[in-house]
C-alpha positions in Angstrom: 88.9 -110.6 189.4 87.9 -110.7 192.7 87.4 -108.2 195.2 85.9 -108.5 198.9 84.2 -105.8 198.9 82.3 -105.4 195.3 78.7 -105.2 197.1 79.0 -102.2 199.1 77.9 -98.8 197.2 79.2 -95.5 198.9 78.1 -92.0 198.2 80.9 -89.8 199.1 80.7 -86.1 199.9 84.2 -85.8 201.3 86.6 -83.8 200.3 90.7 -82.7 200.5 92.2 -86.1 202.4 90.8 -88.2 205.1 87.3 -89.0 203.6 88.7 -89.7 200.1 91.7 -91.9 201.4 89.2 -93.6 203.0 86.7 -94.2 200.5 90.2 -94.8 198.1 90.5 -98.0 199.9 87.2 -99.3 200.2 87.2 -98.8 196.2 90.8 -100.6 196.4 88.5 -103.6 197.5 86.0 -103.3 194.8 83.0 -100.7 196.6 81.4 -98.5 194.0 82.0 -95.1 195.0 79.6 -92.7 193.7 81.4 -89.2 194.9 78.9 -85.9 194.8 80.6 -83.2 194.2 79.9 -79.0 194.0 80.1 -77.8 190.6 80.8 -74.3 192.2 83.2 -75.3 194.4 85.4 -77.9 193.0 87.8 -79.8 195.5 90.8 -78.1 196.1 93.0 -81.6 195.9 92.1 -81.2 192.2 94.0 -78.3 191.8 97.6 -79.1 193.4 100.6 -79.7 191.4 101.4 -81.5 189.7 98.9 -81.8 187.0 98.3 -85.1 185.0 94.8 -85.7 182.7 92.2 -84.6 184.5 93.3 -83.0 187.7 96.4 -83.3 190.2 97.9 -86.0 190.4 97.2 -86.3 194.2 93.2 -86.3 193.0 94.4 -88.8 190.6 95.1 -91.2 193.3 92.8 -90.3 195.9 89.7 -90.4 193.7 91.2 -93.6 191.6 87.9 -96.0 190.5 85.3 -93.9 191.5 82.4 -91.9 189.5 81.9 -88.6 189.9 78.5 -86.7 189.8 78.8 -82.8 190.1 75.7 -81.3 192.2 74.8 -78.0 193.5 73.3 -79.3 196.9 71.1 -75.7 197.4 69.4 -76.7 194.6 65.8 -79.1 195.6 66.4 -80.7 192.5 69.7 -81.9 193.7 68.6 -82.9 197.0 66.0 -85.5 195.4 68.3 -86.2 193.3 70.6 -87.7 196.2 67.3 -88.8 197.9 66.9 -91.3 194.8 70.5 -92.4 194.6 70.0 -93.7 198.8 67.7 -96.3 197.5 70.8 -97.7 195.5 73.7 -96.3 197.2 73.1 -97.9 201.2 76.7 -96.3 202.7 76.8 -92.2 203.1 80.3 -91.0 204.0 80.4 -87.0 204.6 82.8 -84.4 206.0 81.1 -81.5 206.4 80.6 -79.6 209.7 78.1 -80.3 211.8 75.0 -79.2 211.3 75.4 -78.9 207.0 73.7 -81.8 205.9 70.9 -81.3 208.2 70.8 -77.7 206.3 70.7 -79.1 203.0 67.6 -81.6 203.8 70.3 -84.5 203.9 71.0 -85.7 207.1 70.8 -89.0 208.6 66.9 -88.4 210.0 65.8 -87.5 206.1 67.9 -90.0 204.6 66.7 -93.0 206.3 63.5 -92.2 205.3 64.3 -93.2 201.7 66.3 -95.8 203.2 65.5 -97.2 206.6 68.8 -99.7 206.4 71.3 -97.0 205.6 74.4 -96.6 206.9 75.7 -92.9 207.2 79.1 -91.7 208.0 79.6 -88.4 209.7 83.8 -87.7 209.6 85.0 -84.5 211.2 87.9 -83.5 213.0 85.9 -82.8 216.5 82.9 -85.0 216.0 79.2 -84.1 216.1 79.0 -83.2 220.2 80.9 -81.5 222.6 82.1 -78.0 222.6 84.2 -78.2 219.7 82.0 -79.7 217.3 82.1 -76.7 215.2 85.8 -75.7 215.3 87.6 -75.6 212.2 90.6 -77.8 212.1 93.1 -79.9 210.4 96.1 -82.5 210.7 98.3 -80.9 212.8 95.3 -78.9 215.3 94.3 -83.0 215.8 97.6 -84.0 216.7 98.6 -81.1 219.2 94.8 -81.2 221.0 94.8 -84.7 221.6 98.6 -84.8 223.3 100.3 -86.3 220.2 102.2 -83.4 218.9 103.9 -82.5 223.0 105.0 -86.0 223.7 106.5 -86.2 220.2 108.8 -83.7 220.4 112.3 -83.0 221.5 112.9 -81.3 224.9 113.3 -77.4 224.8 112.1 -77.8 220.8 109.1 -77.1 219.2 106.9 -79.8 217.7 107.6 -80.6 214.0 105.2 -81.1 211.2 105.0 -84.7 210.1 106.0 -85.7 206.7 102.4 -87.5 206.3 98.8 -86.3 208.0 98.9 -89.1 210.7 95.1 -87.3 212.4 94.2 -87.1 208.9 94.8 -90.7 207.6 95.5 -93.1 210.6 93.0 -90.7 213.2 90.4 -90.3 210.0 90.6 -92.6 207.5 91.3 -95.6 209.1 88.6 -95.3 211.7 86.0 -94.2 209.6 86.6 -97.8 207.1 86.6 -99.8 210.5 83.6 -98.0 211.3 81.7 -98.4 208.5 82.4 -102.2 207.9 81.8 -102.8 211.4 78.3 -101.4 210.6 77.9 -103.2 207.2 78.6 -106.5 209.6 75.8 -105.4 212.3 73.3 -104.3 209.0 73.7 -108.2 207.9 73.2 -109.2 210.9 70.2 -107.3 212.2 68.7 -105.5 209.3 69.8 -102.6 211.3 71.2 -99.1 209.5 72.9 -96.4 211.5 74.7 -93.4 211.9 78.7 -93.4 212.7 80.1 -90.1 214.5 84.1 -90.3 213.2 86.1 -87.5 215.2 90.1 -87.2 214.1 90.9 -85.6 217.5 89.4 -88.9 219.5 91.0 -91.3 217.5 94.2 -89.3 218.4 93.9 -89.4 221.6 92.6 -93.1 221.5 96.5 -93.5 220.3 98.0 -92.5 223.5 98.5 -96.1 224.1 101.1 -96.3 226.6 101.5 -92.6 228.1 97.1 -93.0 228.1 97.0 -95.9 229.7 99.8 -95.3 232.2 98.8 -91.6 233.3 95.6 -92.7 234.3 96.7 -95.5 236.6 98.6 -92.8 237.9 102.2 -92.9 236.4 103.5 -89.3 235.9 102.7 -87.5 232.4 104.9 -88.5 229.4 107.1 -85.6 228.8 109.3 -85.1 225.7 112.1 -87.5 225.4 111.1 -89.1 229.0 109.7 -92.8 227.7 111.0 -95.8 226.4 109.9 -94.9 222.6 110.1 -91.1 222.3 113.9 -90.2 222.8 114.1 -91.3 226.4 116.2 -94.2 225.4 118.5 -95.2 222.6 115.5 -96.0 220.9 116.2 -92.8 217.9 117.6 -91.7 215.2 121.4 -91.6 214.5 123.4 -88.9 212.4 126.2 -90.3 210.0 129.5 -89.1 209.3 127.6 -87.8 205.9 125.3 -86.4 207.5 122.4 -88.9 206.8 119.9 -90.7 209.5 119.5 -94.1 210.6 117.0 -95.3 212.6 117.6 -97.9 215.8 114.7 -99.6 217.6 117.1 -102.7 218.9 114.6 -103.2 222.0 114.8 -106.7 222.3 118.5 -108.0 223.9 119.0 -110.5 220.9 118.8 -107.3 218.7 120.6 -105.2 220.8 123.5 -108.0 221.2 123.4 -108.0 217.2 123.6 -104.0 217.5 126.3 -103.7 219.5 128.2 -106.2 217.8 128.0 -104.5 213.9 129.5 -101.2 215.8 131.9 -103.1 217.9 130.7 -101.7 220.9 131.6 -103.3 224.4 129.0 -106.1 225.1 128.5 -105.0 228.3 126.4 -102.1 227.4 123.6 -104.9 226.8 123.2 -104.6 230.8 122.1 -100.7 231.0 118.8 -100.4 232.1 115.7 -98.8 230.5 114.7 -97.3 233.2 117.7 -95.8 234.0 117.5 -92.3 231.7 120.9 -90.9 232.8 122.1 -94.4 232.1 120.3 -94.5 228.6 121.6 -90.9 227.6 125.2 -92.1 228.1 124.4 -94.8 226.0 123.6 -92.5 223.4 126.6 -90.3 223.6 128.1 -93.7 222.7 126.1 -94.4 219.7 125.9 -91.1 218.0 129.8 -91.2 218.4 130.2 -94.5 216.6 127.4 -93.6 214.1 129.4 -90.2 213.5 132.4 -92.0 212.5 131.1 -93.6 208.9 129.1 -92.7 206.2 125.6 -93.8 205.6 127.1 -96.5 202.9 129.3 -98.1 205.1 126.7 -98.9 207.6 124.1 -99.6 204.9 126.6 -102.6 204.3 127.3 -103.3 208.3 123.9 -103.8 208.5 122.8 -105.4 205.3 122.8 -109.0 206.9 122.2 -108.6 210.4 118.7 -108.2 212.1 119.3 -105.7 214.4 116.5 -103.6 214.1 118.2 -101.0 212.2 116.7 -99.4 209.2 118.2 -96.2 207.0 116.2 -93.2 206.5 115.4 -93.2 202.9 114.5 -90.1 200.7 111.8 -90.6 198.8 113.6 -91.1 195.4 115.0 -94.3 197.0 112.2 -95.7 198.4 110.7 -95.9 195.1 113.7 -98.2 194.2 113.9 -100.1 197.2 114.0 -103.8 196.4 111.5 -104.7 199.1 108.7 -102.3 198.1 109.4 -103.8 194.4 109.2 -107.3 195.3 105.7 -106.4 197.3 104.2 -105.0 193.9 103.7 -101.3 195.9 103.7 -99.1 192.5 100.8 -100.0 190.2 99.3 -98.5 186.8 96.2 -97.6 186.8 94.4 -96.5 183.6 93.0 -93.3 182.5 90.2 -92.2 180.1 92.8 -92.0 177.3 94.3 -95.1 177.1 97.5 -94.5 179.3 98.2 -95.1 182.3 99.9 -94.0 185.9 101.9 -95.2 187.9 100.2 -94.8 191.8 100.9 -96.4 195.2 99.0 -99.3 195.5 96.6 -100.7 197.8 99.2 -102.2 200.5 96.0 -105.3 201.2 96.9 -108.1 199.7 95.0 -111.2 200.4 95.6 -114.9 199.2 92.2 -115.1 197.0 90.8 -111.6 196.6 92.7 -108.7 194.9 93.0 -105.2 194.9 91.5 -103.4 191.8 92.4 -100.3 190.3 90.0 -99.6 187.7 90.9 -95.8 186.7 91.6 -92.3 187.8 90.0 -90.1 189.7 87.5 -89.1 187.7 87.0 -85.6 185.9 84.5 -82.9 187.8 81.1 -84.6 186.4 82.6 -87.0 184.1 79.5 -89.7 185.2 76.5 -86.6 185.8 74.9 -87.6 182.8 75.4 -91.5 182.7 74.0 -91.7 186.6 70.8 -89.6 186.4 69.7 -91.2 182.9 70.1 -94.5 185.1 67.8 -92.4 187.3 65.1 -92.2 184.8 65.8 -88.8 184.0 65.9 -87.8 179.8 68.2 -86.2 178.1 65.7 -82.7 178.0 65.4 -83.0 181.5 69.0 -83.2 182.1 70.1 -80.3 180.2 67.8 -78.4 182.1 69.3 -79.1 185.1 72.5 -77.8 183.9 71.2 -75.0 182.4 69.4 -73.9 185.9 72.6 -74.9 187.5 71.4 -77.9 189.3 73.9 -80.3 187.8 77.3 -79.9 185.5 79.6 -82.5 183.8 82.9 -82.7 182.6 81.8 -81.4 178.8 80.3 -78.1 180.9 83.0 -77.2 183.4 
């Protein structure tokens, strides 16, 4: 099988979501993923519910085809251990504060050392300057700092937690594969290794697209539901008479035309303006009326035919069975240890000669320790020392 991206080898130091999701889809594409982990201090993703063989299933998925090798970083013996695995491993990706891997001997300056071409990741949710550098964060502190979470919500209303970690996945993950590919590309074409500086609360606020772009040529601030695309307009969602949702985004007239049509709505509501928000809330007294009158079915079947841009909210349980997501090959297996498999989300790349590959579960806590440093040229008596003095653990010792 082919895979696009079976020369790149990644140590990964990340843990709980953005750094794993994002070295999950580099391993997706066929990058070895060599992830270091504390024997002390396990990662907490590994603990959630539900549990499958060895770990959550959340772990299962995030850590799916990649090795694990359990370290105690305080340890010298550990830090030359990671030293040696630079000359083979060219990509670091890390999440820890500022300042840590500089602590433990491990930082970009030390690393490059062993490996002048290196290319070393640094994701954190304020980045590595600036006043906030060292802030604790997560998801939600990413979204409300960088504007996000205000112009999101409904007026008088508080914000509302999101269903996914958008900072975490779109702000984090995203960016830091971008980034590091983008740096793979310059390495091949100059030689040239370097350090990336990932922050979830810039790529955030690198999102404010339109309210961005237009507050700084000086349009007024974009306020909740005051825009085209967040409640302003009938752009929303719609309660049924069963007390379900559907989602309209009809922005284009040949889908509004269709829109009004399935509802048997007046045409002439095709002429109210967008810019017109008194105009616009009117129009959605009108819809949520029409909406109000059927159940969810009955406009699942209105709709079934007619590209409107109108889509059901779907509960989870039924987007697993939607016909589309089946047709698209989105739930895979992927093997484990034992012989069995588990079904996961796939990798939603698909390209017309390369593949995907899913080659098995996140790995138990040290399952490859012993495998990796014998590749190392370390012996057997040497390696149970290290676990002995603590430096090292596998799966057989945790």
């Amino acid at each position: 099988m082919s895979t696009p991206l079976s020369s790149l080898k990644i140590l990964d130091f990340s843990t709980l979501l953005p750094g794993p999701y994002a070295s999950m889809m580099l391993a997706d594409l066929g990058a070895e993923i060599l992830r270091i982990e504390s024997p002390t201090r396990p990662d907490i993703v590994r603990t959630l519910w539900p549990q499958v063989k060895g770990g959550s299933a959340t772990h299962a998925t995030l850590n799916r085809s990649k090795k694990s090798l359990a370290l105690n970083l305080k340890y010298p013996q550990a830090v030359k251990i990671v030293q040696q695995l630079v000359g083979k491993y060219d990509i670091v990706l890390e999440q820890f504060r500022p300042g840590v891997m500089k602590r433990l001997g491990l930082d970009y300056g030390e690393l490059r050392k062993h490996n002048p071409s290196l290319i070393f990741c640094s994701l954190t949710g304020y980045g590595q300057t600036g006043p906030y550098r060292n802030r604790a964060g997560h998801d939600l502190n990413y979204l409300a700092i960088s504007g996000v979470s205000n112009c999101s919500r409904r007026k008088n209303e508080p914000p509302v937690p999101m269903g996914i970690q958008i900072a975490d996945i779109a702000g984090g993950s995203y960016h830091t594969v971008m980034g590091i590919l983008a740096a793979v590309i310059h390495r091949q074409q100059t030689g040239e290794g370097q350090a990336l500086d990932i922050s979830m609360s810039d790529a955030m606020l690198s999102m404010n697209v339109f309210g961005g772009a237009n507050w700084l040529a000086g349009a007024p601030e974009a306020l909740p539901e005051s825009t085209w695309l967040n409640g302003g307009t009938f752009y929303d969602y719609y309660q049924t008479k069963d007390e379900r949702w559907i989602s309209v985004s009809s922005l284009e007239p040949q889908f509004f035309a269709a829109l009004l049509n399935a509802m048997k709505l007046p045409e002439t509501l095709i002429q109210t303006s967008f810019d017109d928000l008194e105009a616009q809330t009117h129009l959605k007294s009108i819809l949520r009326k029409r909406f109000l009158e059927r159940p969810w079915s009955e406009w699942e079947t209105a709709f079934a035919d007619i590209d409107a841009c109108v889509e059901l909210v779907l509960e989870f349980s039924e987007v697993m069975e939607h016909q589309h997501f089946k047709a698209r090959r989105m739930i895979t297996d992927v093997p484990s240890s034992d012989g069995e498999s588990h079904k996961q989300i796939a990798s939603p790349f698909k390209f017309s000669i390369c593949n995907a590959e899913y080659r098995h579960v996140g790995a138990e806590l040290g399952e490859q320790t012993e495998t990796v440093l014998k590749d190392l040229g370390y012996t057997k008596k040497q390696i149970e020392k290290f676990k002995n003095d603590g430096v090292c653990a596998d799966n057989k010792t945790n």
